[in-house]
C-alpha positions as CSV (number, residue, x, y, z in Angstrom):
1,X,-18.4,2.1,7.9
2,X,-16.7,4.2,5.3
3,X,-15.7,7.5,6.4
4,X,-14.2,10.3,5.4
5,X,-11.5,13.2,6.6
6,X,-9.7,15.5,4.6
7,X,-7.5,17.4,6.5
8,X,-6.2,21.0,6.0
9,X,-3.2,22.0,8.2
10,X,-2.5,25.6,6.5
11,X,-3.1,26.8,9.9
12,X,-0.3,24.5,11.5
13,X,2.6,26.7,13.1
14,X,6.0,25.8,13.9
15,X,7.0,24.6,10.7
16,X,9.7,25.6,8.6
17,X,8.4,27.2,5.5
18,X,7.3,31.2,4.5
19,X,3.9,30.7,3.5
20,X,2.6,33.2,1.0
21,X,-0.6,35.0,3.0
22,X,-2.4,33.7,0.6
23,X,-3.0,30.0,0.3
24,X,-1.8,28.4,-3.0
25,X,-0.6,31.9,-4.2
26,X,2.6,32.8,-5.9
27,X,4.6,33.9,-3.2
28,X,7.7,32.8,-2.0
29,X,8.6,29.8,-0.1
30,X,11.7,28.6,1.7
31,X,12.1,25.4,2.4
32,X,14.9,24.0,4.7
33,X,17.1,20.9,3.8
34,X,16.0,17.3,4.8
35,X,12.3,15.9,5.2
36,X,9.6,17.9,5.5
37,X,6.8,17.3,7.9
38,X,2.7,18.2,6.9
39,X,3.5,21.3,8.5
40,X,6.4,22.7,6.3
41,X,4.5,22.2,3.5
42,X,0.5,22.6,4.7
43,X,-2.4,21.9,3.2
44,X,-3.4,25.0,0.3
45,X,0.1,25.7,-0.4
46,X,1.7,24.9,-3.6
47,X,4.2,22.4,-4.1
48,X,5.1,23.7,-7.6
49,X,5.8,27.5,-5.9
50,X,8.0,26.1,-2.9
51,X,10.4,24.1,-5.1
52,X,8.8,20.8,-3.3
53,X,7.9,19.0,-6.4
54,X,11.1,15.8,-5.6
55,X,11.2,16.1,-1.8
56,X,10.3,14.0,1.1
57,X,7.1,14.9,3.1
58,X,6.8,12.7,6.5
59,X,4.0,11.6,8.4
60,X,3.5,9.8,11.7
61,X,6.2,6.9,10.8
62,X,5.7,7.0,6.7
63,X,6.8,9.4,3.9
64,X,6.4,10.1,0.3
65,X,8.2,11.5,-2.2
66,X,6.1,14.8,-3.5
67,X,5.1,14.0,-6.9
68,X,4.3,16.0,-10.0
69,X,1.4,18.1,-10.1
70,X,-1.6,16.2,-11.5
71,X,-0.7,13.1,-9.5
72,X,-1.4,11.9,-5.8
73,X,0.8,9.3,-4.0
74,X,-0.2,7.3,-0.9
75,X,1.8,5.1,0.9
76,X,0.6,1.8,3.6
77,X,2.6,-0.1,6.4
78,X,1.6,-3.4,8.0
79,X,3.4,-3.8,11.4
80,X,3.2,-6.2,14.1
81,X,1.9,-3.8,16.2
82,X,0.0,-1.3,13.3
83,X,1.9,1.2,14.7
84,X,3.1,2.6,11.3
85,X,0.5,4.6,9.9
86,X,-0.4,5.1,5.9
87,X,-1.4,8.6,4.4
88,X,-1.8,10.7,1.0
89,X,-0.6,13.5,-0.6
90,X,-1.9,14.6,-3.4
91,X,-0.3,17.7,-6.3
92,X,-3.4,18.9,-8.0
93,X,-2.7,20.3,-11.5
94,X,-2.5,24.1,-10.6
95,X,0.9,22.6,-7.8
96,X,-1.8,22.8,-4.7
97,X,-1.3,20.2,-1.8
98,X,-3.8,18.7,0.1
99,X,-3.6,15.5,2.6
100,X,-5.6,12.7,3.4
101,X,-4.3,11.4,6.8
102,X,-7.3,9.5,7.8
103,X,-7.2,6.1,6.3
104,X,-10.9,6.7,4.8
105,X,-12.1,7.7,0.9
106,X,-12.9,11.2,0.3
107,X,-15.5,10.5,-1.7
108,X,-17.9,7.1,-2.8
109,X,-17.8,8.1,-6.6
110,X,-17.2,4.7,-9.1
111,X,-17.0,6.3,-12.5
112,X,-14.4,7.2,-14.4
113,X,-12.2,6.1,-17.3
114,X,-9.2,4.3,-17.4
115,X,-6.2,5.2,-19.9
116,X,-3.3,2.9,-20.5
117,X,0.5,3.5,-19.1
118,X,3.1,2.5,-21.8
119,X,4.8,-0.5,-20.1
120,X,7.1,-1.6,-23.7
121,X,10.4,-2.4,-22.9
122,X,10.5,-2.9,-19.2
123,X,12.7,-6.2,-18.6
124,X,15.2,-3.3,-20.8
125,X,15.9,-1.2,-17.9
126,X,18.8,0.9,-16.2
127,X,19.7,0.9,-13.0
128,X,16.6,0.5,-10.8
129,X,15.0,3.4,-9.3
130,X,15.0,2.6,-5.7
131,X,19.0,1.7,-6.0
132,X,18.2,-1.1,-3.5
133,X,20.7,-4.4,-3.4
134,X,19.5,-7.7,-5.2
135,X,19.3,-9.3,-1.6
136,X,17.4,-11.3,0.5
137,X,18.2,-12.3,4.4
138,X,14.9,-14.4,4.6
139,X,15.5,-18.5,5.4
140,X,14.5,-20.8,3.6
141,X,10.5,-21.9,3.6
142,X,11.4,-25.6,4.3
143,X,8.1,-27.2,6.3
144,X,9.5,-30.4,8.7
145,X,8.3,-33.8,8.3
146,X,5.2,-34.2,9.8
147,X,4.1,-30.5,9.8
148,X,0.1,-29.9,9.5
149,X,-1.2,-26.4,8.2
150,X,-2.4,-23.8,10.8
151,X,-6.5,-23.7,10.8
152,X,-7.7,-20.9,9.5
153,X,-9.4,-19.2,12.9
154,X,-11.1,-16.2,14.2
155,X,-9.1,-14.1,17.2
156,X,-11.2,-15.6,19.9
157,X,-10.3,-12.5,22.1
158,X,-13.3,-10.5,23.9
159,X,-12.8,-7.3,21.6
160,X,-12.5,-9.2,17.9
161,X,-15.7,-10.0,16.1
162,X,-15.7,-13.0,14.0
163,X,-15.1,-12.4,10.6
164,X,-18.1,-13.0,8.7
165,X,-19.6,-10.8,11.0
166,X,-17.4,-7.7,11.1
167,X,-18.8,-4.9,8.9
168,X,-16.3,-2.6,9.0
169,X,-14.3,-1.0,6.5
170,X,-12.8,1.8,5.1
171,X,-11.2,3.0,1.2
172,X,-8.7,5.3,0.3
173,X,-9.2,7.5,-2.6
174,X,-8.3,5.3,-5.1
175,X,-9.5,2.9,-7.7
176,X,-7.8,0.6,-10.9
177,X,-10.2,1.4,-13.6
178,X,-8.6,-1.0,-16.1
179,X,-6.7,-3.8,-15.3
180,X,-3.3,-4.1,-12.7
181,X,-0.5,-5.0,-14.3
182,X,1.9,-6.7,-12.8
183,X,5.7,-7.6,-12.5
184,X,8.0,-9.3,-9.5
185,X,11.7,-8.2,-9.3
186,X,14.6,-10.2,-10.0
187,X,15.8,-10.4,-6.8
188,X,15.5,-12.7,-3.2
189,X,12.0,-13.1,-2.7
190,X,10.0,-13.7,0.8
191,X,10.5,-16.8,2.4
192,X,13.5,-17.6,-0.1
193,X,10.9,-18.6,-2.5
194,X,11.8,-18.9,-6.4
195,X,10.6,-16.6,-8.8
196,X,7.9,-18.9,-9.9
197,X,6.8,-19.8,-6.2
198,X,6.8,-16.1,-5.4
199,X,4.7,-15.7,-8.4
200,X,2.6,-17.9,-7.9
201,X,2.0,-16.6,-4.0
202,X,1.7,-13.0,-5.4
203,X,-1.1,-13.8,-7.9
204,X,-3.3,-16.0,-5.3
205,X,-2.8,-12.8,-2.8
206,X,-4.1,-10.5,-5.8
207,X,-6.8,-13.0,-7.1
208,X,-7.7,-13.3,-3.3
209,X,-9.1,-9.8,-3.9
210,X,-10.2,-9.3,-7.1
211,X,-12.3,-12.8,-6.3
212,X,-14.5,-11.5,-3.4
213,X,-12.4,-14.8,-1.9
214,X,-14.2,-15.9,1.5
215,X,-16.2,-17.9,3.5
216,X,-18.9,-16.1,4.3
217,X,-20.9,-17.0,1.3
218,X,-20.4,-13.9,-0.2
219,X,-20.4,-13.9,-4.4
220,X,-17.9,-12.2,-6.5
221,X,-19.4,-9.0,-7.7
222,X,-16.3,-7.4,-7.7
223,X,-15.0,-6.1,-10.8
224,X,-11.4,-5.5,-10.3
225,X,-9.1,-7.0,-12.8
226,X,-5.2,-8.0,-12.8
227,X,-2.3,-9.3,-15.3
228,X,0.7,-11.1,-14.6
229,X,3.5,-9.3,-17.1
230,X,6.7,-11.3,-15.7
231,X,9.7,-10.2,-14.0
232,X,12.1,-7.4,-14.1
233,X,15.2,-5.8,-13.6
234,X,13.2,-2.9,-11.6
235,X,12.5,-2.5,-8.1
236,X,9.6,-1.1,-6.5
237,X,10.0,2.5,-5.8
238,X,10.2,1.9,-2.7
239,X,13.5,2.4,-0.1
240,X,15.0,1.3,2.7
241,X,13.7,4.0,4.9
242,X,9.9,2.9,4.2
243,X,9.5,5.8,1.9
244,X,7.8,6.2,-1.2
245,X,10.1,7.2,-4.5
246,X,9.4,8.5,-7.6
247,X,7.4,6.2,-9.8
248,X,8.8,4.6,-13.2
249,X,5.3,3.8,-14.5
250,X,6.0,0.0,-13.3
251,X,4.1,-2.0,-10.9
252,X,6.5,-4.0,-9.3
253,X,6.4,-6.7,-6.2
254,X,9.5,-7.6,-4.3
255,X,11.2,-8.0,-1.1
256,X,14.3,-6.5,0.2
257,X,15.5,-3.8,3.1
258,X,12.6,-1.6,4.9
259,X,12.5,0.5,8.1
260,X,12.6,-2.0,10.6
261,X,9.4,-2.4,12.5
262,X,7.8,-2.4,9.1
263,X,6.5,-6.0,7.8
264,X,5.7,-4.7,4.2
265,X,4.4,-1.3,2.3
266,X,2.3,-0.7,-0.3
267,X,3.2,2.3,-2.4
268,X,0.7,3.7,-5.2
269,X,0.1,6.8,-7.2
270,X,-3.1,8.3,-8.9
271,X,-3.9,10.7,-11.0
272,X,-6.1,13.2,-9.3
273,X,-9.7,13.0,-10.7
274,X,-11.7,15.3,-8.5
275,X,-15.4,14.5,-8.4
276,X,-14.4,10.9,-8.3
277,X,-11.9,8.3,-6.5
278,X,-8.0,8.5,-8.3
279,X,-7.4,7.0,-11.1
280,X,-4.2,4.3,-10.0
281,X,-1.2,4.5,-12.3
282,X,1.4,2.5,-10.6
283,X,0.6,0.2,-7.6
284,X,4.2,-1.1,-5.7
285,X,4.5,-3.9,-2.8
286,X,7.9,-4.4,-1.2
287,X,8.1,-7.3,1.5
288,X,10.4,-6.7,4.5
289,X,13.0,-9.9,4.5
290,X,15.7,-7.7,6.0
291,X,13.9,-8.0,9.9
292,X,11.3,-10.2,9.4
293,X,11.0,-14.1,7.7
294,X,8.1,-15.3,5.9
295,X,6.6,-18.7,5.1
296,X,4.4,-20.0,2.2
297,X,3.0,-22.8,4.2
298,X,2.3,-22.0,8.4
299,X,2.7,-25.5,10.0
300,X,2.5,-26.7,13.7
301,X,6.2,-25.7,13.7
302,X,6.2,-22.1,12.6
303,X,7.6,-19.6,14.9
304,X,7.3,-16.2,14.2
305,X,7.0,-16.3,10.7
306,X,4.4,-14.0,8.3
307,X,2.6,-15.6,5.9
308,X,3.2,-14.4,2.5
309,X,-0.2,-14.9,1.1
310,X,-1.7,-13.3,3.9
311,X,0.9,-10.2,3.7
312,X,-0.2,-9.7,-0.1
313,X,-3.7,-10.3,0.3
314,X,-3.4,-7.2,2.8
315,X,-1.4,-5.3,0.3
316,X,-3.6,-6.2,-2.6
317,X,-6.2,-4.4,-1.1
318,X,-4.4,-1.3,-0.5
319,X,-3.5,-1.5,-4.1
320,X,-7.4,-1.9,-5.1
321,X,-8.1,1.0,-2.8
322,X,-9.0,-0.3,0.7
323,X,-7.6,1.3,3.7
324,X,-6.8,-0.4,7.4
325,X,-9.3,-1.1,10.0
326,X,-7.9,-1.3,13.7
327,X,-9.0,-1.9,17.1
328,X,-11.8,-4.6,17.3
329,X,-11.5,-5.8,13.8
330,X,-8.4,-8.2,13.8
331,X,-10.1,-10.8,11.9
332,X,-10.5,-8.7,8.9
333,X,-7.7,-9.3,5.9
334,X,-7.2,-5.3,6.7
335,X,-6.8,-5.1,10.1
336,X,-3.7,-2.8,10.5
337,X,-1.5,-5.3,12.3
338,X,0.2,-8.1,11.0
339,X,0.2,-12.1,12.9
340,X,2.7,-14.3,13.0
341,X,2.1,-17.7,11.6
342,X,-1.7,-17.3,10.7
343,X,-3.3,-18.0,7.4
344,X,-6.7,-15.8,8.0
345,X,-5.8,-12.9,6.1
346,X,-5.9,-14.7,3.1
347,X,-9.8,-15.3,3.5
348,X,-11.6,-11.8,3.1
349,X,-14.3,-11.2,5.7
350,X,-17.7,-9.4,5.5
351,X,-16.3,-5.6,5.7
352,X,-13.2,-6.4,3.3
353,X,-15.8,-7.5,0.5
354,X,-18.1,-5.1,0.8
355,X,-15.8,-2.4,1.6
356,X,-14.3,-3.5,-1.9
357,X,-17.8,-3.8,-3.3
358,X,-18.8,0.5,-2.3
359,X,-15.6,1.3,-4.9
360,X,-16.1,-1.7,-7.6
C-alpha cells in the first residue's frame, strides 16, 4: 500500500514572502521574522536565495529547521491521539525546496551507496546543540508485587484488522545504507531507567526492526544494520517545542521536554539522492518524560503509562524509513497513535515487515 505525494505549493497565496516570478530564480525574497509556514517559503523556491537556510518552516503541528542545501530533514510525532502530523523538507543542491507532506516514499528505488560520517571524538563535546536541561520528571518503573505482564493482543474493535493480517504500509524517502550508529544521552531517561536499562530498551526497540521481529511467521530478510557507540554528552537535536534543530552529525536517543501532546519524535536528515530514496546521515529519538511516564514492564497495575519498547520500536522505524499508518490499522507497530500500557508495538505485523522489506 505504498503511496506516493509530492506536493508543490508555489501557487499557495497569503503567505509572507516576495517570490521571484520565476520559481527557484534569483530574485529577491523577504522573509518576515518568526516561523515560517509551507506557504512563505513554497515549493520551487530557493531556500539559499531567501536567506532561509537556519529558519523554522512549520507544518500542521511539527517543524524543522531548514537545512543546508544538499540535505533533506523530516521530522515524526507519536501522540495519543496521532494528531501531530510528520513531514519533509528537503534543500536540493542548487538551494530549491520541495515538500513531502504525505507520510508516503516518493519513490521505491533500493540502490545507492553509503559513505561514512566522522563520529571521533563525540563523548568530547561542548555544550549540546539542543541546549535542553539534563532532566527527567518520569517516575520511577517499579512493577508491584504480584504484577503479571499485559498480553500481547490485537485491538479487537470493529475497524482494526488483526495484525498478521493488515497489509498496509507506507515509507518516507529515506533509507540507512550502511549501518545506524548509535548513542543515548547522559541525561534522565524514560521510565527513570539507568543508562544501561535504557540501553538495553533502546537496542531491543532498534533490533525489533532490523530483525523482521513478529509473529506472523514472517523471516528476516531485512537488511538494515545498527551499532551501539555509548553515551554522550549531546542531546538529540531536538527541542522543547517538537522541532527539529540543526544536526551535529550524531545519532542520539534521549528523553527530556517536548510540546506537550507529543509522546516522542523522531528527527532525521538525508542527503538528497534523486533517482533513489535519501541517503540518512543522522537519525535522533527524543522521549517525552516532561507530560507523559513510561514503563519497561506493563503489568496488571499500569495506568496510563507508554511502553518504552513499544515507543522505540515505532521510532525505529521512522529512522529505517517507514512512515505512519492510521485509521483501521491500530495494530500495526506504525499506527500513528500511541496506547497506554500495551506491549503490541514491539511485535511488527504483516504491513510493518513488508513495508520494511519494499526499501531493504
Amino acid at each position: 500500500m505504498a503511496f506516493a505525494l509530492l506536493v508543490s505549493l508555489s501557487a499557495l497565496s497569503g503567505g509572507t514572502q516576495a517570490v521571484a516570478a520565476e520559481a527557484g530564480g534569483s530574485g529577491d525574497c523577504v522573509l518576515e521574522e518568526g516561523v515560517l509556514s509551507v506557504a512563505d517559503l513554497p515549493a520551487g523556491s530557493s531556500a539559499v536565495d531567501c536567506g532561509a537556510i537556519g529558519r523554522v518552516v512549520e507544518f500542521d503541528g511539527a517543524a524543522v529547521t531548514v537545512p543546508q542545501p544538499g540535505t533533506a530533514v523530516s521530522i515524526e510525532a507519536l501522540s495519543p491521539a496521532g494528531d501531530v502530523h510528520g513531514f519533509q523538507m528537503e534543500v536540493a543542491s542548487d538551494g530549491t525546496v520541495s515538500y513531502d507532506l504525505a507520510e508516503a516514499g516518493v519513490d521505491a528505488s533500493v540502490d545507492g551507496v553509503d559513505i561514512a560520517d566522522d563520529l571521533s571524538g563525540v563523548v568530547e563535546t561542548d555544550t549540546d546543540a539542543a541546549d535542553e536541561a539534563d532532566s527527567n520528571a518520569d517516575v520511577e518503573d517499579t512493577p508491584q508485587d504480584g504484577d503479571v505482564p499485559v498480553e500481547d493482543m490485537d485491538d479487537l474493535s470493529a475497524t482494526a484488522t488483526s495484525a498478521c493480517s493488515d497489509g498496509a504500509y507506507s515509507t518516507n524517502d529515506l533509507k540507512e545504507y550502511g549501518t545506524y550508529e548509535w548513542y543515548i544521552g547522559d541525561g534522565g531517561m524514560p521510565g527513570a531507567l539507568s543508562q544501561e536499562d535504557a540501553k538495553w530498551a533502546f537496542w531491543d526497540a532498534i533490533d525489533n526492526i532490523t530483525d523482521s521481529y513478529n509473529n506472523c511467521g514472517y523471516t528476516d530478510q531485512v537488511g538494515a544494520e545498527s551499532n551501539y557507540r555509548g553515551t554522550t554528552t549531546r542531546e538529540t537535536n531536538i527541542n522543547s517545542s517538537s522541532q527539529c534543530t540543526d544536526r551535529d552529525g550524531v545519532s542520539v536517543w534521549d528523553a527530556g521536554n517536548l510540546s506537550g501532546n507529543t509522546v516522542a519524535v523522531a528527527c532525521t536528515w538525508s542527503w538528497s539522492s534523486p533517482g533513489i530514496k535519501n541517503d540518512l546521515r543522522e537519525a535522533d529519538v527524543r522521549f517525552n518524560t516532561t507530560d507523559f511516564d513510561f514503563t519497561n514492564n506493563p503489568t496488571s497495575s499500569c495506568r496510563n503509562k507508554d511502553d518504552i519498547r513499544s515507543v522505540g520500536t515505532h521510532e525505529a522505524g521512522h529512522v529505517f524509513g517507514m512512515g505512519h499508518v492510521a485509521t483501521g490499522h491500530s495494530n500495526l507497530t506504525m499506527y500513528t497513535n500511541s496506547f497506554t500500557c500495551s506491549t503490541k508495538a514491539r511485535t511488527l505485523g504483516k504491513g510493518d515487515v513488508l513495508g520494511l522489506r519494499s526499501i531493504y
